[in-house]
TIFI-183319 format. One record per residue: z, x, y of N, C-alpha, C in turn; residue in one letter. Coordinates in steps of 0.02 Angstrom, whole numbers, plus 50000, padded with zeros to 5 digits. Layout:
BEGIN
ZXYZXYZXYA/...
//
This chain:
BEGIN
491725004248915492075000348966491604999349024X/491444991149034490884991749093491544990049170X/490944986849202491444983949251491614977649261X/491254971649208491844966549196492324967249155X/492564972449109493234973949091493604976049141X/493424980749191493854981249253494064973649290X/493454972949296493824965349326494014961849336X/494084958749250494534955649200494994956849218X/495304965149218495704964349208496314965649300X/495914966949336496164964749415496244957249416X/495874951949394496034945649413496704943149360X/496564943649305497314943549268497854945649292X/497804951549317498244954549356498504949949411X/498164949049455498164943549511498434936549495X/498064932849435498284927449426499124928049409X/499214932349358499974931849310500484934349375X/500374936649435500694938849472500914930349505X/500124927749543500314919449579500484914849536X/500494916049485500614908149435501094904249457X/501794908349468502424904449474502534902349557X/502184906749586502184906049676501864899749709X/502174897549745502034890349791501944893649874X/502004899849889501874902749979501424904150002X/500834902849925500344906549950499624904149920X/499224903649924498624902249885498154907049867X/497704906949794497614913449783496654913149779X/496174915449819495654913649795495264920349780X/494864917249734494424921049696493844922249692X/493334924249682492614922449667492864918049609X/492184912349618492224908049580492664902049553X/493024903349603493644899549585493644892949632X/494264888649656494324882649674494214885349757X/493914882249801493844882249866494514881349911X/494384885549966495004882649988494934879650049X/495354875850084495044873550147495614874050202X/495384877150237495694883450290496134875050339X/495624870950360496014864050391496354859150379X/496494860050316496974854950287497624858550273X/497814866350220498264867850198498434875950249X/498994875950269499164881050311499474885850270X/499804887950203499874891350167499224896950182X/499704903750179499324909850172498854909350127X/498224912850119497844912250070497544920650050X/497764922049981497744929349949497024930749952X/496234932749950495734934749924495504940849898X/495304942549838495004948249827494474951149803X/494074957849814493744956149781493374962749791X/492934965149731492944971449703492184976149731X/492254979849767491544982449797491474988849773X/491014991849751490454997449715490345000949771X/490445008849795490185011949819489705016449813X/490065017249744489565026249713489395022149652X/489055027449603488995024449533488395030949518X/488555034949464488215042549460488415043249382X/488005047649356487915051849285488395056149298X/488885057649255489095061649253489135068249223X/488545068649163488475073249108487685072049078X/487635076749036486845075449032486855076548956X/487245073248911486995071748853486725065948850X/486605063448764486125057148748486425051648771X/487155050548770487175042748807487775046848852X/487305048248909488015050548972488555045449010X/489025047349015489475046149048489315045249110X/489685038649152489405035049232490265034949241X/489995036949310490685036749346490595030349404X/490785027449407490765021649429491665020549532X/491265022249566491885021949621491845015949665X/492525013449702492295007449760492895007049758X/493034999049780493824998949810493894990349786X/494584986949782494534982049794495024981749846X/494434975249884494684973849962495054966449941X/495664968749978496404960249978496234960550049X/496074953050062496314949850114496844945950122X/497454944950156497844941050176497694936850239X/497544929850218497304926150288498004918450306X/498194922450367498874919450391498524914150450X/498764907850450498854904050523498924907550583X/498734908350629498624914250696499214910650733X/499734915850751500444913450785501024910150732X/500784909950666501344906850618501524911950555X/501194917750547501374922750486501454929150481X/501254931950541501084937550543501504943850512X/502304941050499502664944050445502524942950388X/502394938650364502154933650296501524937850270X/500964939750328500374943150308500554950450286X/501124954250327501104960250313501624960050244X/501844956250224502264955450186501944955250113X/501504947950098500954949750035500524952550064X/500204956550092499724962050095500174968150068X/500844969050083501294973650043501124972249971X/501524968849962501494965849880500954966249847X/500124964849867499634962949818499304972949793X/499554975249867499614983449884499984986149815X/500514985849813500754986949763501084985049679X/500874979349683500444979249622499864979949577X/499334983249625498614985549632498604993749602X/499034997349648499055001349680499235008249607X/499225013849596499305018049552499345013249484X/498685011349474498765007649413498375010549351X/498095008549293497545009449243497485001149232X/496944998549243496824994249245495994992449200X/495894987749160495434988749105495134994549113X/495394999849087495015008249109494865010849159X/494975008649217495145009949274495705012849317X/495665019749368496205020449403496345020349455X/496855016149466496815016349557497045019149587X/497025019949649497505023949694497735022049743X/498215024849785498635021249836498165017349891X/498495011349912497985008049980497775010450028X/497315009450069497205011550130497295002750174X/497645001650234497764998250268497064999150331X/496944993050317496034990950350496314987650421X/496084989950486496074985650530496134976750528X/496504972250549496574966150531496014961350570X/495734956550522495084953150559495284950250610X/494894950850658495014945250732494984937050696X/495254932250750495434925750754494874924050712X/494764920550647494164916650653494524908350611X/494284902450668494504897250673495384895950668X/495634899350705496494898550698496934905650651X/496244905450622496744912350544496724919050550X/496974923750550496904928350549496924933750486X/496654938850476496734943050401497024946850407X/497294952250367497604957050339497504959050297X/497334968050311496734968850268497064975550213X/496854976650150497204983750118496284985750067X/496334991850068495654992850003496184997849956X/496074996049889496354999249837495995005249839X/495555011649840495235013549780495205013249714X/494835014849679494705013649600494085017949583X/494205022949522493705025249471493795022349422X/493245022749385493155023649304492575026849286X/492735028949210492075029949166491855027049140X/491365026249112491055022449029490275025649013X/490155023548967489455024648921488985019548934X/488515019248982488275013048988487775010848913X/
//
């Protein structure tokens, strides 16, 4: 299990959650752009950061422990959401949150200071943790 099976399987996760939702927009790496001046809908982002990454054993093909977090941003219109932000920043929290996810486990959120103003929007911030193993 590397770490695009983890990832895989966080964005699946993500997508099958927004499919049916119209409140919110969902972006991704790699995905469709969004443009902060035209559409005022909240906009979901996430996205998966590596902290550690270590041997864990010292046979012939050892075991890597692999740690980091994925960081959700919730970015609301500044003066128009700010319930709305804490609201899916709840939600993306806990559907994230005590999971196994392509071989991966997460653990409860930590709630991130919220980004200052930038151009009208503001963020809302959560980091999952997440381990896994594999055999590289």
């Amino acid at each position: 299990m590397g770490s695009l099976t983890f990832r895989d399987a966080v964005i699946t996760k993500l997508v099958n959650w927004s499919r049916s939702r119209q409140d919110f927009r969902l972006y991704l790496e790699n995905g469709p752009t969004v443009d902060l001046d035209r559409d005022e809908r909240p906009v979901v982002s996430a996205e998966i950061s590596y902290t550690n990454s270590e041997q864990v054993d010292l046979n012939a093909q050892p075991m890597i422990r692999d740690e980091g977090s994925i960081l959700v941003t919730v970015m609301v219109k500044q003066m128009t959401g700010m319930r709305t932000g804490y609201q899916l920043r709840e939600e993306v929290a806990n559907l994230l949150q005590r999971q196994d996810l392509g071989g991966a486990t997460t653990q409860v959120g930590r709630k991130l200071p919220n980004t200052g103003e930038i151009k009208g929007w503001v963020g809302y911030r959560v980091a999952i943790p997440f381990w896994h193993y594999y055999i590289d």
